[in-house]
PDB file of the backbone (N, CA, C, O) and the ligand in Angstrom, with CONECT records:
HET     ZN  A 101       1
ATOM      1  N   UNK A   1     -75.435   8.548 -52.284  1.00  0.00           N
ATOM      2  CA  UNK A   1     -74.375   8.957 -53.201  1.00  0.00           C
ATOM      3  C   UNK A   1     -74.135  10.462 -53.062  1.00  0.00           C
ATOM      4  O   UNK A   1     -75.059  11.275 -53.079  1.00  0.00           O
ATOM      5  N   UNK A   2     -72.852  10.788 -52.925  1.00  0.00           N
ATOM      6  CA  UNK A   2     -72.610  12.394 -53.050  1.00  0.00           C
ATOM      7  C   UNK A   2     -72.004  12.472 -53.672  1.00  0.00           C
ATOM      8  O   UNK A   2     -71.157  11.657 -54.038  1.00  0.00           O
ATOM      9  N   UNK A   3     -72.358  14.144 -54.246  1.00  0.00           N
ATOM     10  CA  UNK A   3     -71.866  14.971 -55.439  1.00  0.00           C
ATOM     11  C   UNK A   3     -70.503  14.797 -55.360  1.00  0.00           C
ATOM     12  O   UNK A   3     -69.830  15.190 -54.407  1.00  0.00           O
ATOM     13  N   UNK A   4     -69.826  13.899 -56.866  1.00  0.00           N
ATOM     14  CA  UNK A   4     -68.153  14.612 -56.409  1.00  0.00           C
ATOM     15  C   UNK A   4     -67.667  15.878 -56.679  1.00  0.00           C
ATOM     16  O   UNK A   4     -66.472  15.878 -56.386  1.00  0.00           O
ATOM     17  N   UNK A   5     -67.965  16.794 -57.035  1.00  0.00           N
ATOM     18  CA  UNK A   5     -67.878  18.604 -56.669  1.00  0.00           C
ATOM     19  C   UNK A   5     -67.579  18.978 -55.363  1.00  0.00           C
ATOM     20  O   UNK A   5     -66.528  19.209 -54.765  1.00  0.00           O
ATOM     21  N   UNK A   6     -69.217  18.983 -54.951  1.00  0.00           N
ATOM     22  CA  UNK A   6     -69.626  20.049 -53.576  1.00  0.00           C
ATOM     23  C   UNK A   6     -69.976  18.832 -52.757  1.00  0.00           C
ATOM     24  O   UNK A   6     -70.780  19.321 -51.964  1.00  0.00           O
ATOM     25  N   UNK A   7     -69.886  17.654 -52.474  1.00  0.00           N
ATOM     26  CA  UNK A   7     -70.338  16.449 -51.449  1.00  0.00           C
ATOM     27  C   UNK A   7     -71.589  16.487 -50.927  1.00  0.00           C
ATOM     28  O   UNK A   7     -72.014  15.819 -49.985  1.00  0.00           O
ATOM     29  N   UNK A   8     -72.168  17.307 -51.586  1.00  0.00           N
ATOM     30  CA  UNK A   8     -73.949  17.403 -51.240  1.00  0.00           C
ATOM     31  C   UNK A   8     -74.408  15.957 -51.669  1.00  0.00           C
ATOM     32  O   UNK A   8     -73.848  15.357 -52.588  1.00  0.00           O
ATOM     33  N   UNK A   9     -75.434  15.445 -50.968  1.00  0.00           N
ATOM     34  CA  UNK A   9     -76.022  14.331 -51.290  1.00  0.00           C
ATOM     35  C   UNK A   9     -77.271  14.548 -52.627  1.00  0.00           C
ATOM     36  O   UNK A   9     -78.241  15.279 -52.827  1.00  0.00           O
ATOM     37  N   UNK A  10     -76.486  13.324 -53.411  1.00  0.00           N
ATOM     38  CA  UNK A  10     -77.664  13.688 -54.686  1.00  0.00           C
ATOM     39  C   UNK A  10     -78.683  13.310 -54.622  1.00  0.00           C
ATOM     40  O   UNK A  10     -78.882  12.504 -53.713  1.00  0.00           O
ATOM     41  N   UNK A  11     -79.610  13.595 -55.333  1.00  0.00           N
ATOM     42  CA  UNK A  11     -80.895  12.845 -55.502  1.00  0.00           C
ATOM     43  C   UNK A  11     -81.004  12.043 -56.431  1.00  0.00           C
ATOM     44  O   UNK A  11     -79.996  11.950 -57.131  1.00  0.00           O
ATOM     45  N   UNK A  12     -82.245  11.136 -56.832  1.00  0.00           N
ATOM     46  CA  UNK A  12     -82.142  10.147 -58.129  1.00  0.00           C
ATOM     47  C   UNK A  12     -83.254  11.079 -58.736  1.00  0.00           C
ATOM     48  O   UNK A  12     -84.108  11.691 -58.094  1.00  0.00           O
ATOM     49  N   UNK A  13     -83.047  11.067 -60.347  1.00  0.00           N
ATOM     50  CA  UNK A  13     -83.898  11.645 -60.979  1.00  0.00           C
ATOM     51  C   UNK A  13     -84.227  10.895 -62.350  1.00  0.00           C
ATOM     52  O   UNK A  13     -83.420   9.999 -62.595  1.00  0.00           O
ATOM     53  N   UNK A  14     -85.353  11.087 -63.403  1.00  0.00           N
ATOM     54  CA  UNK A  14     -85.176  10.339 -64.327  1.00  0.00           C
ATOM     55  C   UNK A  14     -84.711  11.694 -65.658  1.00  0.00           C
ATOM     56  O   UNK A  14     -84.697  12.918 -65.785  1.00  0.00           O
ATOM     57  N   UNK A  15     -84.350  10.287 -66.511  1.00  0.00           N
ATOM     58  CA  UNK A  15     -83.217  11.014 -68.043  1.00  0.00           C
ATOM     59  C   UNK A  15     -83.960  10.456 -68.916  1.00  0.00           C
ATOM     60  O   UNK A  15     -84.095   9.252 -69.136  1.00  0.00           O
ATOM     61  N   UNK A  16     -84.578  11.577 -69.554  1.00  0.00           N
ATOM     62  CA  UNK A  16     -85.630  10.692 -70.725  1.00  0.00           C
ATOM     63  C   UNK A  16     -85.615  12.432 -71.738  1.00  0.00           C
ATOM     64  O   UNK A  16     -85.501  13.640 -71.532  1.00  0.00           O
ATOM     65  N   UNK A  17     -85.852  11.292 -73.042  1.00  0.00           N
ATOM     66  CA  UNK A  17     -86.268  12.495 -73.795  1.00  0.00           C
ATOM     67  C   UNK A  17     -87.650  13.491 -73.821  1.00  0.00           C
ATOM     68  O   UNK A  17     -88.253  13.988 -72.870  1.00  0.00           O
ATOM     69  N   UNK A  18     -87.881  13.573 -75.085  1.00  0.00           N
ATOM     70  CA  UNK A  18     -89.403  14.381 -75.000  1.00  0.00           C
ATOM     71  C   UNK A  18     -90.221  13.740 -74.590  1.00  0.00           C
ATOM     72  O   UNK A  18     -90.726  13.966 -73.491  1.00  0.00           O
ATOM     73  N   UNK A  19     -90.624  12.635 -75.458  1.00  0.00           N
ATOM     74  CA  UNK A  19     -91.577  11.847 -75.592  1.00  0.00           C
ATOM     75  C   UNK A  19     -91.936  11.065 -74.079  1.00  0.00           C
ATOM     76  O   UNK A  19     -91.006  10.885 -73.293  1.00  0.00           O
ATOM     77  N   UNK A  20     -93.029  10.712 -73.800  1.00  0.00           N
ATOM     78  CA  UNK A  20     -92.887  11.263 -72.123  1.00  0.00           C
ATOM     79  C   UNK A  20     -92.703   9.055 -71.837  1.00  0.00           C
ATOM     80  O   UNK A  20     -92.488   8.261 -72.752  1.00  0.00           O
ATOM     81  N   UNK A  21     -92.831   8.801 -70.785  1.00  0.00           N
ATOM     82  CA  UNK A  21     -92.186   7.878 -70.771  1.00  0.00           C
ATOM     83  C   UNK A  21     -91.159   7.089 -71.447  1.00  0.00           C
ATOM     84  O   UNK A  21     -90.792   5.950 -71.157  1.00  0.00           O
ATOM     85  N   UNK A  22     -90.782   7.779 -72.306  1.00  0.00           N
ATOM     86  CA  UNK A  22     -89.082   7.313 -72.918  1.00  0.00           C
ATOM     87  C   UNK A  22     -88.171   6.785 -71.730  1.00  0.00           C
ATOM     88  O   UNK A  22     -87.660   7.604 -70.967  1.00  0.00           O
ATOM     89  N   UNK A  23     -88.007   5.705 -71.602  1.00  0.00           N
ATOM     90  CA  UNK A  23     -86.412   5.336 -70.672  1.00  0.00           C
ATOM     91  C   UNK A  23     -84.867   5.286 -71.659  1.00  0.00           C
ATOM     92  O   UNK A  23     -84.815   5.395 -72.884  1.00  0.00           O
ATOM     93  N   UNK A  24     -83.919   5.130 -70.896  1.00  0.00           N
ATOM     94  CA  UNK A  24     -82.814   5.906 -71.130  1.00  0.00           C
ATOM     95  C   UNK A  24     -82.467   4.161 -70.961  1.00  0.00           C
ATOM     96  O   UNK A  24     -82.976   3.507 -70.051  1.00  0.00           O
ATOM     97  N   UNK A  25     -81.575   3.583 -71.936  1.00  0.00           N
ATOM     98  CA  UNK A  25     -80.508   2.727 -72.214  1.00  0.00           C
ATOM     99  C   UNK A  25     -79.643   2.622 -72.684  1.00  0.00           C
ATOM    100  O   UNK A  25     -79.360   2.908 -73.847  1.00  0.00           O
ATOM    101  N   UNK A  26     -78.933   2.123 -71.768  1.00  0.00           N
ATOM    102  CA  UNK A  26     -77.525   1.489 -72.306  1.00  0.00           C
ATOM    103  C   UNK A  26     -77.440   0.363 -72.761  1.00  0.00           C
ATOM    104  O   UNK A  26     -77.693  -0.692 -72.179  1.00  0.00           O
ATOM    105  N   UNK A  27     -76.883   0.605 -74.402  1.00  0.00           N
ATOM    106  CA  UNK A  27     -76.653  -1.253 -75.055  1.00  0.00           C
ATOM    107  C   UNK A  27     -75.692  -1.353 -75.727  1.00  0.00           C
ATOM    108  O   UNK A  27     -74.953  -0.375 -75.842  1.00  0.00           O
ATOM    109  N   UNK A  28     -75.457  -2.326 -76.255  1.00  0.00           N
ATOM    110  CA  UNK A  28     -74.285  -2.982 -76.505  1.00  0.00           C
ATOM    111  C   UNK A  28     -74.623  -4.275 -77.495  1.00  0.00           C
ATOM    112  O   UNK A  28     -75.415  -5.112 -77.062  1.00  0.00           O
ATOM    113  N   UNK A  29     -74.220  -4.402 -78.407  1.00  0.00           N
ATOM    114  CA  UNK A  29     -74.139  -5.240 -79.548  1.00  0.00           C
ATOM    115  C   UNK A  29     -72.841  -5.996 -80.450  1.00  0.00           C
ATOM    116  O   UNK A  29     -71.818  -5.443 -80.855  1.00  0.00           O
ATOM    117  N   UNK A  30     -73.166  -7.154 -80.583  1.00  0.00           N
ATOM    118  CA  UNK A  30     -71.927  -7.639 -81.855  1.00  0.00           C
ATOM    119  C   UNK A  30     -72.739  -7.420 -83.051  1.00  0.00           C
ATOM    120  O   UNK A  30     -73.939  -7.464 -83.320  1.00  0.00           O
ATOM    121  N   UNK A  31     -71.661  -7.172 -83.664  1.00  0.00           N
ATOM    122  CA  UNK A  31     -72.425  -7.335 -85.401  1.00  0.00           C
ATOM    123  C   UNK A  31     -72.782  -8.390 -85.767  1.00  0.00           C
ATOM    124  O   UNK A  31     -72.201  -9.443 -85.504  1.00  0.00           O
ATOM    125  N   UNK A  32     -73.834  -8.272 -86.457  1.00  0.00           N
ATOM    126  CA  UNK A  32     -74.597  -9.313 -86.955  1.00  0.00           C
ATOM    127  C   UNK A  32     -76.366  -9.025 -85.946  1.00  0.00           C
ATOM    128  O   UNK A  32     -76.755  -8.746 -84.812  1.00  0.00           O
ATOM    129  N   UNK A  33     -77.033  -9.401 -87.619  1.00  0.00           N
ATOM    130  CA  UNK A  33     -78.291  -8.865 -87.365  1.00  0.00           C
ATOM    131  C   UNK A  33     -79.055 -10.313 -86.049  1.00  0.00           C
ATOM    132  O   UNK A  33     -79.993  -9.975 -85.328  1.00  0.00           O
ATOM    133  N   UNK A  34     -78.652 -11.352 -85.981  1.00  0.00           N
ATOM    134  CA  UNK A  34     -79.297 -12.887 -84.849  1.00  0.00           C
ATOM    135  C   UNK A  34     -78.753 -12.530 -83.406  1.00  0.00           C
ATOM    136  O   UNK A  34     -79.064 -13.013 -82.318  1.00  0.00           O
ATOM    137  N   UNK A  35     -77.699 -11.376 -83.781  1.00  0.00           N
ATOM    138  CA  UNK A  35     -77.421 -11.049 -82.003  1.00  0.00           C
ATOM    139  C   UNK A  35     -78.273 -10.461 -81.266  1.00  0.00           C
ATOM    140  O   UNK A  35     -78.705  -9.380 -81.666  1.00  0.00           O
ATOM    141  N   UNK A  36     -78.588 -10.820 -80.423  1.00  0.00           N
ATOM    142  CA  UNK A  36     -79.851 -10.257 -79.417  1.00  0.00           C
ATOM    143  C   UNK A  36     -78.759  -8.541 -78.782  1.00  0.00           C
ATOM    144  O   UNK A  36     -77.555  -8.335 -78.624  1.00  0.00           O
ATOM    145  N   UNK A  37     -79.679  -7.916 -78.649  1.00  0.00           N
ATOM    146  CA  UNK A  37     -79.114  -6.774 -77.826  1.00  0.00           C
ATOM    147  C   UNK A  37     -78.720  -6.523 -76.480  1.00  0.00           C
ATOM    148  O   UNK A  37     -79.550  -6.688 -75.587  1.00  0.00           O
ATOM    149  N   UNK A  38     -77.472  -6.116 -76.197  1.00  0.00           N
ATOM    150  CA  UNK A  38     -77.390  -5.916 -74.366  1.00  0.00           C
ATOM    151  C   UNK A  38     -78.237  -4.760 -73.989  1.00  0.00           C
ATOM    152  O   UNK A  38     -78.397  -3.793 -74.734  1.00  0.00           O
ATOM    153  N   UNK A  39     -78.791  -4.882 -72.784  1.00  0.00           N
ATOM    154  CA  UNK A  39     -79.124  -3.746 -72.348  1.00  0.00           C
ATOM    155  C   UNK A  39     -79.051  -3.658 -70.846  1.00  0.00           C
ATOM    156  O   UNK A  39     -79.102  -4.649 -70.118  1.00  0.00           O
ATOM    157  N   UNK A  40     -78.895  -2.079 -70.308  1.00  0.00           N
ATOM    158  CA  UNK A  40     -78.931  -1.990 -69.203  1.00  0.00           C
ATOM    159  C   UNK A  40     -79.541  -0.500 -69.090  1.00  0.00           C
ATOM    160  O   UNK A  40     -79.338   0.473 -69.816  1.00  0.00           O
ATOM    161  N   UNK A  41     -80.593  -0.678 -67.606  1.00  0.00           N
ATOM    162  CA  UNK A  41     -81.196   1.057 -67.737  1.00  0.00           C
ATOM    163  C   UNK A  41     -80.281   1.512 -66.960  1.00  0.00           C
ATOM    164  O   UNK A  41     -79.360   0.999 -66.325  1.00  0.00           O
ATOM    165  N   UNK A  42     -80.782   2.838 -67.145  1.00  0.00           N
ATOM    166  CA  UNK A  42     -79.693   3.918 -66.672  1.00  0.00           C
ATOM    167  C   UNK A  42     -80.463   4.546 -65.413  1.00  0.00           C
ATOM    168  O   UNK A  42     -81.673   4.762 -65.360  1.00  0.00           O
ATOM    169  N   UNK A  43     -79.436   4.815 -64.326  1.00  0.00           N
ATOM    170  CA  UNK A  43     -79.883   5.512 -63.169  1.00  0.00           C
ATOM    171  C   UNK A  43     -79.103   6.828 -63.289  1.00  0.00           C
ATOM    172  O   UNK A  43     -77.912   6.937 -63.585  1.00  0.00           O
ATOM    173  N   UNK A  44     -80.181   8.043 -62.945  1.00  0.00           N
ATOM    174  CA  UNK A  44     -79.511   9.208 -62.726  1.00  0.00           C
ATOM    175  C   UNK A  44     -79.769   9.991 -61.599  1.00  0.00           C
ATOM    176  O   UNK A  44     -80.845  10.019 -61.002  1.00  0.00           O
ATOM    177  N   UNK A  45     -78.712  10.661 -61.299  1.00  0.00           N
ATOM    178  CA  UNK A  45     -78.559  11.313 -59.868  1.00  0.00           C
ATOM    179  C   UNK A  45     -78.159  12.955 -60.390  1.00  0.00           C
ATOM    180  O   UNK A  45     -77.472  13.394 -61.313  1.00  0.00           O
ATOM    181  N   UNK A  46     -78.958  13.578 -59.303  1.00  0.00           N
ATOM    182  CA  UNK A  46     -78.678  15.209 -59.825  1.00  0.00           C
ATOM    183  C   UNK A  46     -78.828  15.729 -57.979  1.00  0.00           C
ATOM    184  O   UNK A  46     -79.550  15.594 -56.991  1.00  0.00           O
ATOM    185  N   UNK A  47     -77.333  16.502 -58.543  1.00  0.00           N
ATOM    186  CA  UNK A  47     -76.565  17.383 -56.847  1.00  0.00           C
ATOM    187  C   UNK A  47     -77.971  18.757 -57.251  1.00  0.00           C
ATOM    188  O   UNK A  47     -78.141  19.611 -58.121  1.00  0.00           O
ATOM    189  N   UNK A  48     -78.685  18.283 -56.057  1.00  0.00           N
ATOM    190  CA  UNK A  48     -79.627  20.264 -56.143  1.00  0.00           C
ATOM    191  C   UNK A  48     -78.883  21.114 -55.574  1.00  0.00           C
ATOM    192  O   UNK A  48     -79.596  22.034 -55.174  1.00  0.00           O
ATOM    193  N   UNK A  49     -77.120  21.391 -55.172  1.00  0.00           N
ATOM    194  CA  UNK A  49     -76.803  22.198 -54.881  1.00  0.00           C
ATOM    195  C   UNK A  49     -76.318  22.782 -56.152  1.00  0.00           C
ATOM    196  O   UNK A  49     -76.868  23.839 -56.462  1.00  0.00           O
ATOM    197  N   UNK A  50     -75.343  22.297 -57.016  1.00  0.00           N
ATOM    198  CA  UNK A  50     -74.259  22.383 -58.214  1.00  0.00           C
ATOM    199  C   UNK A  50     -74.954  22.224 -59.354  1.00  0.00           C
ATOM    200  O   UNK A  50     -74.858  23.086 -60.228  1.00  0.00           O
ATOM    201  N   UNK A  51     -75.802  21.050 -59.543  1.00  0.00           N
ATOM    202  CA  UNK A  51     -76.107  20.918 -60.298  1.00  0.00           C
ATOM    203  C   UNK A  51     -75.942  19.406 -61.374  1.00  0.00           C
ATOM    204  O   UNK A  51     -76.523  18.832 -62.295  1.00  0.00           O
ATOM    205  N   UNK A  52     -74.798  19.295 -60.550  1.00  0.00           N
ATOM    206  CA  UNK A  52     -74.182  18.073 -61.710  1.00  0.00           C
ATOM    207  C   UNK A  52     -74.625  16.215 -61.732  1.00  0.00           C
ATOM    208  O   UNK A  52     -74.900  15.278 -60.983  1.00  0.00           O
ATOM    209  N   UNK A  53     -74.521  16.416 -62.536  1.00  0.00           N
ATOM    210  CA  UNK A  53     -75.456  15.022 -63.374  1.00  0.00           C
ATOM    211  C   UNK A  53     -74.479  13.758 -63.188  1.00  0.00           C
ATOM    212  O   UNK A  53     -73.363  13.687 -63.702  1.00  0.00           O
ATOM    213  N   UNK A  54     -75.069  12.765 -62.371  1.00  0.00           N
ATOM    214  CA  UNK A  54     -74.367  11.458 -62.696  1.00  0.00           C
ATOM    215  C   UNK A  54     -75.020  10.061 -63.292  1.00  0.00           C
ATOM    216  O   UNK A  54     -75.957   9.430 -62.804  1.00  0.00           O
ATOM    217  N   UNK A  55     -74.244   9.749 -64.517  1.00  0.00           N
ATOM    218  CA  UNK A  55     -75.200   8.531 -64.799  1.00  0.00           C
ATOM    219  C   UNK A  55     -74.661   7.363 -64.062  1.00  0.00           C
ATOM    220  O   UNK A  55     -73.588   7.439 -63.463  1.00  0.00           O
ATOM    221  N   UNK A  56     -75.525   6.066 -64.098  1.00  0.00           N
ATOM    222  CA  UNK A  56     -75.152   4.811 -63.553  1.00  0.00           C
ATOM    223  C   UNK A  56     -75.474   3.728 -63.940  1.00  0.00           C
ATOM    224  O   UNK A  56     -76.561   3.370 -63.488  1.00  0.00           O
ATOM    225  N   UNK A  57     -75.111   3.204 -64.435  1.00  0.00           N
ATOM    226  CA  UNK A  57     -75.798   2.165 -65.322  1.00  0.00           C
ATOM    227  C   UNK A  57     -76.382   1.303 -64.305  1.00  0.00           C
ATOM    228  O   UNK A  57     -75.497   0.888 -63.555  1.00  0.00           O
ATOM    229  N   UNK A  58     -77.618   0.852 -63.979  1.00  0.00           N
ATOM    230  CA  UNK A  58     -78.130  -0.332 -63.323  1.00  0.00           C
ATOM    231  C   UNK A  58     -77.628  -1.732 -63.123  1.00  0.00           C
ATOM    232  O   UNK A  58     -77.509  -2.303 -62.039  1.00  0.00           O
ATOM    233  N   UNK A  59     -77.372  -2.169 -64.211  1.00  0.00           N
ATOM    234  CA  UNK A  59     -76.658  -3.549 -64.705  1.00  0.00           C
ATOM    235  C   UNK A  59     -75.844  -3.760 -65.466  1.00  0.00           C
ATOM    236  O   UNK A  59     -75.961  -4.627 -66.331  1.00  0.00           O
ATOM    237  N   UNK A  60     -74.530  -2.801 -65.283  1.00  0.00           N
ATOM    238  CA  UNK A  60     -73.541  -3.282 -66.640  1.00  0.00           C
ATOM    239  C   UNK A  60     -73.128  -3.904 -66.833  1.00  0.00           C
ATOM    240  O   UNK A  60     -72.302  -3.738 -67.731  1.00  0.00           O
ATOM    241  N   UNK A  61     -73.242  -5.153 -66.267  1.00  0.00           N
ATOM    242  CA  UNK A  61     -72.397  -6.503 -66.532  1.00  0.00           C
ATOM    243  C   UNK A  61     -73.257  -6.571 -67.425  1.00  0.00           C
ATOM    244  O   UNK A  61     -72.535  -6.376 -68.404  1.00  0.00           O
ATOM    245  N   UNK A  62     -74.294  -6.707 -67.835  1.00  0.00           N
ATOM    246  CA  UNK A  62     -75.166  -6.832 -68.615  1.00  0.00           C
ATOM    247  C   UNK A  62     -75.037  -6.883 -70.394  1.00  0.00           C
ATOM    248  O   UNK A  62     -75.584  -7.380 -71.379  1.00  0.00           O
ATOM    249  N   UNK A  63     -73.658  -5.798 -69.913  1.00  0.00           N
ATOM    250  CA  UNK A  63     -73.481  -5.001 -71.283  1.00  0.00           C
ATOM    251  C   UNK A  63     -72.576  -5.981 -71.688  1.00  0.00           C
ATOM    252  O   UNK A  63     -72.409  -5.991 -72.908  1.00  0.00           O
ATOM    253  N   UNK A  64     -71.920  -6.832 -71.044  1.00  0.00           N
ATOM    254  CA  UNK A  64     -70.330  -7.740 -71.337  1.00  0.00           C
ATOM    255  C   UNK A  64     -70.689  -8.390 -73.325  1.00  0.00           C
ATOM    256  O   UNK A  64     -71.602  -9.160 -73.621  1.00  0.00           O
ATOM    257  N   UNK A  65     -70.126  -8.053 -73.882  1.00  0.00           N
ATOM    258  CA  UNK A  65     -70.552  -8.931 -74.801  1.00  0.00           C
ATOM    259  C   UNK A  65     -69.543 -10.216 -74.905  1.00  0.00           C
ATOM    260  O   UNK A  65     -68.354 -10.031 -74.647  1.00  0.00           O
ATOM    261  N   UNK A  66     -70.071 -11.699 -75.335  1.00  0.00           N
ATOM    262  CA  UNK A  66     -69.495 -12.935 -74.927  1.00  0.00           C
ATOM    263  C   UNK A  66     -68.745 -13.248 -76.450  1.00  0.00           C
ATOM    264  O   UNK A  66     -69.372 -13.144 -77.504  1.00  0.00           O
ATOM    265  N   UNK A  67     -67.728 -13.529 -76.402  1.00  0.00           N
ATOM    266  CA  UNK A  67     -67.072 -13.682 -78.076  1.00  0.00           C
ATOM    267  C   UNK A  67     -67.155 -14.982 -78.207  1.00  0.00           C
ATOM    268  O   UNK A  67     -67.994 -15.438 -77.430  1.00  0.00           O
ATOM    269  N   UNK A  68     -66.752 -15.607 -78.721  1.00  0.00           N
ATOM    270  CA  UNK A  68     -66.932 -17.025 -79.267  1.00  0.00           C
ATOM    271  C   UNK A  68     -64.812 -16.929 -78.840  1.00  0.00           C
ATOM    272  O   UNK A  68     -64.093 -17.904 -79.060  1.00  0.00           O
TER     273      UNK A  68
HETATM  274 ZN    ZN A 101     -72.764  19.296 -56.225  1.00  0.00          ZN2+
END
């Protein structure tokens, strides 16, 4: 994957808070407390030239929520 800025090739890095193995998700919910939660982890990429941050969601189909 390259930077869309500077076209430097990014690297993958991880996005977590303090707390040290924290992973980073993406979810997605209907209301109502019997709905199970979507989730998908997040992949991140960082340009070591620029600097700039890309997220990616791993599995966003994941996130689809199904309506009745
Ligand atoms: Zn860059």
């Amino acid at each position: 994957m390259e930077c869309l800025r500077c076209n430097e090739k990014m690297i993958q890095a991880n996005l977590r808070g303090d707390a040290v193995g924290t992973a980073v998700y993406l979810t997605n919910k209907k209301k109502g407390i019997l709905e199970t939660e979507k989730r998908s982890t997040v992949g991140c990429y960082v340009c070591p030239k620029c600097g700039y941050v890309e997220l990616n969601a791993d599995n966003a189909k994941k996130l689809i929520l199904d309506f009745d």
